[in-house]
C-alpha positions in Angstrom: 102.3 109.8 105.8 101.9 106.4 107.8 104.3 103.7 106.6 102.5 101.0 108.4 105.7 100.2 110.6 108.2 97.1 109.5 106.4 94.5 107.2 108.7 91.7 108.6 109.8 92.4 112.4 112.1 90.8 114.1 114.0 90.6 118.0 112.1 90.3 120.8 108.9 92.3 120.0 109.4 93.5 116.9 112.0 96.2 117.7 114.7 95.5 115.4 114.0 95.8 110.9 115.3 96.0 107.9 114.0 96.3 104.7 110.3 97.1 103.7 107.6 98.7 105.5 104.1 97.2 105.1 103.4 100.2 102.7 105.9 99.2 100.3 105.0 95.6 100.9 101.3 96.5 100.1 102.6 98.8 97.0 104.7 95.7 95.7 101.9 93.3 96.4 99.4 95.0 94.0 101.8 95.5 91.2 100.3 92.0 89.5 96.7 93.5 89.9 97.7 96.7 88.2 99.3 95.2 85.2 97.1 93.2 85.0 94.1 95.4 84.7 96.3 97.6 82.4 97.2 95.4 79.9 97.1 96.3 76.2 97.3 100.0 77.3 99.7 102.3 75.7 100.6 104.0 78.8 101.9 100.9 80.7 104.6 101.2 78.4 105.9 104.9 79.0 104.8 105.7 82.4 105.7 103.3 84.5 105.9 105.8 86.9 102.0 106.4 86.8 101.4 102.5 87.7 103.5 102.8 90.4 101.7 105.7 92.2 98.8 103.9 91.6 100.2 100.6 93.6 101.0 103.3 96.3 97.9 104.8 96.6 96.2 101.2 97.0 98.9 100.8 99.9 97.9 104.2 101.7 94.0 102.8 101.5 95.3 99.5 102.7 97.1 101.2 105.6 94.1 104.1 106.3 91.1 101.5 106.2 93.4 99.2 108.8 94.0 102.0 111.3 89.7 102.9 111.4 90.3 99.6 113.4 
């Protein structure tokens, strides 16, 4: 599974990260569009597990429609 690399590089060229990879930054960036659309459902409310794999898989299209260049 690509990761995407660091979301936030820094050092000369990028070579030295911490913290998030652009697939969690893409995951946590579409958590607001997923609540959003999921609002008033029952299911927001006892699997919030199941929202988060869906924040995910928008991050793995996010990252596999960037690498078809």
């Amino acid at each position: 599974m690509r990761d995407g690399g660091p979301a936030f590089p820094c050092g000369e060229h990028g070579s030295h990260w911490r913290g998030l990879t652009v697939r969690q930054w893409y995951a946590g960036m579409a958590i607001p569009a997923v609540i959003k659309a999921a609002i008033g459902q029952e299911f927001v409310k006892r699997q919030p597990q199941a929202m988060a794999r869906v924040c995910f898989e928008m991050a793995d299209a996010m990252i596999a429609e960037g690498d078809k260049g």
